[in-house]
C-alpha positions in Angstrom: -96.1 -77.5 -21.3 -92.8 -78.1 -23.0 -91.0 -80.9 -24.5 -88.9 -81.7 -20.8 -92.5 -81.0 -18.7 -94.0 -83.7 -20.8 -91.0 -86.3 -20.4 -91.1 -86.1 -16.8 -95.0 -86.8 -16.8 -94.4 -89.7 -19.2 -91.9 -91.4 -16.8 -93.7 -89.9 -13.9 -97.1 -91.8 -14.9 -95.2 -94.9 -16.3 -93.4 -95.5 -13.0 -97.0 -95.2 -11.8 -99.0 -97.8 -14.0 -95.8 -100.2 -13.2 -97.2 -100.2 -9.4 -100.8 -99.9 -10.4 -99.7 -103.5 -12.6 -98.1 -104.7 -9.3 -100.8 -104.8 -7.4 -103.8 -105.8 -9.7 -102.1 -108.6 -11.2 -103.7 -108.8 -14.8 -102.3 -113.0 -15.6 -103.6 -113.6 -12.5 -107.0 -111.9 -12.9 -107.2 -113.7 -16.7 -106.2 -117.0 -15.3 -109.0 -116.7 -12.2 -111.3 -115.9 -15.1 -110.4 -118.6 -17.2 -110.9 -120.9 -14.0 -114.8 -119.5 -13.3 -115.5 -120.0 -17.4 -114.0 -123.6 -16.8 -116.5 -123.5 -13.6 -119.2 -122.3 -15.7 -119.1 -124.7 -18.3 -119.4 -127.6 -15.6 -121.5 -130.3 -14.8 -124.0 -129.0 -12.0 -122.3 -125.4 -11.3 -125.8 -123.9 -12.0 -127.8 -126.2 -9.8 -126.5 -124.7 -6.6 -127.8 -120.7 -7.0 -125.6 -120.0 -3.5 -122.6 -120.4 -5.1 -123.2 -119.7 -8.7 -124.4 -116.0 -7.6 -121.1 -115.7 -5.3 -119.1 -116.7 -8.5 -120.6 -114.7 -10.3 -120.2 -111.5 -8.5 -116.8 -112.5 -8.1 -116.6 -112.6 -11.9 -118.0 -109.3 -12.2 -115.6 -107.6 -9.7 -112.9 -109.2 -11.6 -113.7 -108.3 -15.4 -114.5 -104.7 -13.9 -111.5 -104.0 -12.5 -109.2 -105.8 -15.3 -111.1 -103.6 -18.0 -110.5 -100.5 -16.1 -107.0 -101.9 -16.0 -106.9 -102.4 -19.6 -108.1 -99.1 -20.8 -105.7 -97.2 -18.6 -102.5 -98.8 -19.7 -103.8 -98.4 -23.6 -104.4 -94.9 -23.1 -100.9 -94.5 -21.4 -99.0 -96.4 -23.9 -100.8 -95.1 -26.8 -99.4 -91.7 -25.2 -95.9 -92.7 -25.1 -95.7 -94.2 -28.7 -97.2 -91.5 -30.2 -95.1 -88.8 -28.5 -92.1 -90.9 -29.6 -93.3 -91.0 -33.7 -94.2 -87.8 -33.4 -91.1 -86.2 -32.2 -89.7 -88.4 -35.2 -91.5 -86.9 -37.4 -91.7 -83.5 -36.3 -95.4 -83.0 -36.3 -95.9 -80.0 -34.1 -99.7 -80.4 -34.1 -100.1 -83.6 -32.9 -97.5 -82.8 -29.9 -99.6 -79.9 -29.3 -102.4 -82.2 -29.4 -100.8 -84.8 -26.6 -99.7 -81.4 -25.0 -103.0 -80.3 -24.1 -104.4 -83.7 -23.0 -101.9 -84.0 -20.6 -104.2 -83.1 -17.4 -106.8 -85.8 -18.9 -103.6 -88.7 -19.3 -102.5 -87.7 -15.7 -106.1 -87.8 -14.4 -106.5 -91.4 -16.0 -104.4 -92.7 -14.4 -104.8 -91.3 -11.0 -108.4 -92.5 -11.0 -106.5 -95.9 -11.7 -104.5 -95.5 -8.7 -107.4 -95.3 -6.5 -109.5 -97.7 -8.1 -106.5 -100.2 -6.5 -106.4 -98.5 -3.0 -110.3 -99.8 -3.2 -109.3 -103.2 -2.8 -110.2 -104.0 0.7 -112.9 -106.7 1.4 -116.0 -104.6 1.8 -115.1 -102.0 -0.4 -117.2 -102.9 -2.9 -120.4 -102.8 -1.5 -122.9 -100.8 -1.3 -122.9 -98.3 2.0 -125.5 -97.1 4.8 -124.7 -93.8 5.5 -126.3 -92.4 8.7 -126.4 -88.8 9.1 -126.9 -87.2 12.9 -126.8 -83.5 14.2 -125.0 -82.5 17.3 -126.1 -80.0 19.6 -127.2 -77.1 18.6 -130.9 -77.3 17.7 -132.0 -75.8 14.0 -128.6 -75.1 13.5 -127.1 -78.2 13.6 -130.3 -79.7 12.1 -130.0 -77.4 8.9 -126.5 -78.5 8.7 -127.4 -82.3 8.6 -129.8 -82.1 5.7 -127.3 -80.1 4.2 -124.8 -82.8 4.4 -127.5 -85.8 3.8 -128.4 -83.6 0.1 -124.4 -83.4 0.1 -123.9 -87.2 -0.3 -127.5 -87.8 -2.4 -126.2 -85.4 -5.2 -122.7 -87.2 -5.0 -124.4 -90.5 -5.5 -126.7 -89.1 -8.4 -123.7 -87.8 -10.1 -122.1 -91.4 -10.3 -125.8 -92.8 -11.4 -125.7 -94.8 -8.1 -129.5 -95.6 -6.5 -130.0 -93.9 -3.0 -132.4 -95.4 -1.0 -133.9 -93.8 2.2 -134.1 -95.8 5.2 -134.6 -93.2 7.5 -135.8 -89.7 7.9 -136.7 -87.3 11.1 -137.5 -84.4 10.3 -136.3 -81.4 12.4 -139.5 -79.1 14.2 -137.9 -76.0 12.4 -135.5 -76.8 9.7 -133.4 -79.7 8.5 -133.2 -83.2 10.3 -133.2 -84.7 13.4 -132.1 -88.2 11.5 -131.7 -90.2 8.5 -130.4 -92.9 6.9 -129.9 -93.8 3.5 -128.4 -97.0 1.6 -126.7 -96.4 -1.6 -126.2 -99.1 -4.1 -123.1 -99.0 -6.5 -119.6 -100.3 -7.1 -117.0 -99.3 -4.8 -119.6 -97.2 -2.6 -118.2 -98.5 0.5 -115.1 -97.5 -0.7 -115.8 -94.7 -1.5 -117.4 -93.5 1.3 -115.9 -95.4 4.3 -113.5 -92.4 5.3 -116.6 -90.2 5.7 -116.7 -91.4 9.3 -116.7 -88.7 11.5 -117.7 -85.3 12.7 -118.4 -82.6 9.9 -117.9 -79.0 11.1 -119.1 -76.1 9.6 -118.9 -72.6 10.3 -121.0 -69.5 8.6 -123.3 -66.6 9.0 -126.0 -68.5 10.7 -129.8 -67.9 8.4 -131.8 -68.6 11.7 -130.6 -65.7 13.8 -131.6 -62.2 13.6 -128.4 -60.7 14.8 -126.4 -62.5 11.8 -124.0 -64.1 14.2 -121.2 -66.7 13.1 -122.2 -70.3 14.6 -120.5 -73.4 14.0 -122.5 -76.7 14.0 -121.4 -80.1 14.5 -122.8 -83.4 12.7 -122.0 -87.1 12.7 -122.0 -89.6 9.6 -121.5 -92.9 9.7 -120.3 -95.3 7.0 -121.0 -99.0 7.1 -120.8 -101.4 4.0 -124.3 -103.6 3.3 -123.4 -107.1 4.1 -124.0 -110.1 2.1 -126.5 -112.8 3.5 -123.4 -114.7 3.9 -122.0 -113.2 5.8 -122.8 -113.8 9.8 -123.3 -111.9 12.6 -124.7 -113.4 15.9 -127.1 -110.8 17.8 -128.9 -112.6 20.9 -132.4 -111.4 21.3 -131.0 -110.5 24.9 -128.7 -107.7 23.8 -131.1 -105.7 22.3 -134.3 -103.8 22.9 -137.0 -103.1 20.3 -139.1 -100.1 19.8 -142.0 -99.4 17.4 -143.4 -95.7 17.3 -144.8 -93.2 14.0 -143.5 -92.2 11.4 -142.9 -88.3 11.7 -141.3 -88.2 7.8 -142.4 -88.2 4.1 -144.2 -91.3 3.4 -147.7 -90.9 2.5 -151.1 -91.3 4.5 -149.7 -93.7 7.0 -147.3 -91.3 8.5 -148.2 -90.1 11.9 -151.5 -92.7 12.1 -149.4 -96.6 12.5 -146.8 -97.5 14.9 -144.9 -98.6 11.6 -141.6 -97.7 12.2 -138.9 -99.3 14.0 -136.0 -98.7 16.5 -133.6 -101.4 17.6 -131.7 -100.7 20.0 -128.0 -103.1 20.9 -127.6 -102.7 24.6 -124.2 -104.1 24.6 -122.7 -101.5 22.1 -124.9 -98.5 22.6 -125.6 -98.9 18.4 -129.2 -97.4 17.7 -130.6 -97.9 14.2 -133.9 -97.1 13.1 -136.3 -97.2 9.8 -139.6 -96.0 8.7 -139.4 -95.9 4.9 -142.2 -99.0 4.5 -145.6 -98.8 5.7 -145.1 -102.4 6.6 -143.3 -102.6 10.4 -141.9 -106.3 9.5 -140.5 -104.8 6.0 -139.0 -102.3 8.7 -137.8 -104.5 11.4 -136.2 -106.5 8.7 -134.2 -103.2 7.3 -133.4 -102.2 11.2 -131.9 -105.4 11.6 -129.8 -105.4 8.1 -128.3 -101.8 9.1 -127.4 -103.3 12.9 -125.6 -106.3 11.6 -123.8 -103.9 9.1 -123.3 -101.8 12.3 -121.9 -104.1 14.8 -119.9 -106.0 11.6 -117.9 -102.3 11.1 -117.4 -101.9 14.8 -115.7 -105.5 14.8 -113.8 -104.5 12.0 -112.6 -101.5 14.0 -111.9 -103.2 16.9 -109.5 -105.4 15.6 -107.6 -103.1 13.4 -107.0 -100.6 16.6 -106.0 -104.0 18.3 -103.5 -104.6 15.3 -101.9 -100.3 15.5 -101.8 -100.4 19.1 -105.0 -98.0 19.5 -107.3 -98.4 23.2 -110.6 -99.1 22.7 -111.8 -95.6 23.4 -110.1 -94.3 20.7 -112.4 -96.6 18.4 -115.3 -94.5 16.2 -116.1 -91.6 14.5 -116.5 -89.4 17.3 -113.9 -87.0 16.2 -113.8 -83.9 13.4 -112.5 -84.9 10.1 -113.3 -81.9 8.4 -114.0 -78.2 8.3 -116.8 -76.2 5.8 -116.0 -73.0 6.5 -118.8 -70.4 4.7 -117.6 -67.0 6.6 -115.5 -64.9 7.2 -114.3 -66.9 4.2 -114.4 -69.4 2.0 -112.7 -72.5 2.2 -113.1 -76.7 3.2 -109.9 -78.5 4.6 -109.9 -82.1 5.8 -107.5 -82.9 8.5 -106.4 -85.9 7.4 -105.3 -84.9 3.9 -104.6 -81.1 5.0 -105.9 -80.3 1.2 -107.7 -76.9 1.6 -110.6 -76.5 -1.6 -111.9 -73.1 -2.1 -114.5 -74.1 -4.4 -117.4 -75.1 -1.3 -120.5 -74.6 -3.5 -120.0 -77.6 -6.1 -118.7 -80.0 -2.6 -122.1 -79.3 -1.4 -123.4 -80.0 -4.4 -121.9 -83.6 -4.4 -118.7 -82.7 -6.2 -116.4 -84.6 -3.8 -114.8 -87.1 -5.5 -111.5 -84.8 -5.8 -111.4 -84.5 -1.4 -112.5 -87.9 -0.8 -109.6 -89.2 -3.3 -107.0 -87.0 -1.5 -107.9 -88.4 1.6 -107.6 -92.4 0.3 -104.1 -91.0 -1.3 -103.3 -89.3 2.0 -103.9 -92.3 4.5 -102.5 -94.9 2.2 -99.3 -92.9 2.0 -99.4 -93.0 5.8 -99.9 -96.3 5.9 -96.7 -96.6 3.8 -94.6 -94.9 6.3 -95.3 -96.9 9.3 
């Protein structure tokens, strides 16, 4: 990098952090939090719990996102004013120095620009993730666990808690079903364009003849809701069913009718869980992932309603993205178009680089129309 290269990043990332400043609003994230301390400090805030634990995760969201904020437009401006004293003083080392820190500064503030496109209502919260195989027997089984360990490694590598709520296992290999909930900031976010069918194509390890197959699996993204939130299910519209436990899960498995599967006739939704040994400790879980569920499908609804899209255009039931093992090497989403040759560390959980191509990608398209 020269002395031009690094000018045009400068203004490049400048023009950047001005939009970034546009839409967080800093004086207005201060002033809220000077209104909750205010709040706080007042006669009987603490006595209603309700409230004072909305507040407060309100608070929370806020100082989080103004410190991220605050850091990256420090680290930027410390850049520029140091460039500036050092071309002054013609100190070759430290240029150097801000030189090769350039990816880092550019980085920065990219993961700044995304931490704002992560400002929708439930993007937040934590996320159910539910993981099914298409047809295709062991196949597509193998490739659902290998998606499932896909998104528990991602998880693990933000220090996010996974939690399982379901798990079938498959009669050969892999999974028939599961469903996990993991807790974090911005998980929903994070996670809510994973929606969709996940192809994947390679030298298949269950047949003989070493034949290429290509398997097909769903995921499904819904944010956890808060107990304030409402959603009305009649004990009409659905159907309940209790049955055994067929995964990991200790003595019980396989001997109590502890696990649950609800079933929302109106929708077609099925959720189920057998992580507790405890059915009501499952039905109550069942029922937290339907409401989540229906709640996303709402959400859906009227946003297709708002873009002009039928009904039956609603859902995941379409392929977002290619894993490609053989004849070579390569995973392309087709929303972003972004091909990564590097498929080993995705399906080890590195996928913060495709899932923030695809947030970049669809805002920009949202932009243009």
């Amino acid at each position: 990098m020269d002395h031009y290269e690094y000018t045009e990043l400068l203004k490049t990332l400048t023009i950047k952090m001005q939009n970034v400043t546009d839409v967080v609003r800093p004086k207005e994230i201060n002033a809220r939090l000077s209104e909750i301390t205010a709040l706080e400090n007042s006669d009987g805030f603490w006595n209603d719990a309700t409230n004072a634990g909305i507040v407060q995760k309100e608070k929370t969201q806020l100082e989080r996102r103004l410190g991220r904020y605050t850091k990256t437009y420090n680290i930027l401006g410390d850049a520029v004013d140091l460039y500036e004293m050092a071309k002054d003083e013609n100190d070759e080392e430290t240029i150097q120095s801000l030189f090769d820190d350039a990816s880092k500064l550019e980085n920065e503030v990219k993961l700044m620009e995304v931490d704002v496109l992560l400002s929708g209502e439930h993007d937040g919260h934590n996320a159910i993730v539910t993981i099914h195989p298409g047809a295709g027997g062991t196949e597509s089984q193998d490739w659902a666990s290998m998606l499932l360990r896909m998104y528990t490694r991602w998880a693990e590598r933000h220090d996010f808690t996974v939690e399982m709520l379901d798990y079938q296992s498959g009669e050969e290999a892999g999974i028939k079903d599961a469903a996990i909930l993991i807790k974090g900031i911005n998980v929903y976010g994070y996670l809510k364009n994973e929606n969709g069918i996940h192809r994947l194509v390679r030298i298949s390890p269950y047949d003989s003849a070493a034949k290429r197959h290509t398997s097909f699996t769903s995921v499904l993204v819904s944010p956890e809701l808060d107990d304030d939130i409402a959603v009305e299910i009649e004990d009409r519209d659905i159907r309940i069913d209790t049955y055994r436990a067929s995964g990991a899960g200790g003595q019980h498995v396989n001997k109590t009718e502890s696990a649950i599967r609800i079933t929302h006739i109106p929708t077609g939704i099925v959720v189920q869980c057998q992580n507790d040994r405890s059915q009501h400790k499952n039905k109550a879980t069942a029922f937290k992932m339907l409401k989540s569920r229906i709640y996303d499908l709402e959400l859906a609804k009227q946003k297709a309603a708002v873009d002009g899209v039928e009904k039956s255009d609603i859902g995941w039931g379409h392929q977002i993205r290619s894993y490609v093992l053989a004849p070579y090497q390569q995973v392309k989403d087709t929303r972003s178009g972004i091909p990564y040759s590097n498929i080993s560390t995705i399906l080890d959980g590195d996928i913060d680089e495709m899932i923030e191509g695809v947030l970049i990608s669809l805002n920009r398209k949202d932009d243009n129309e």
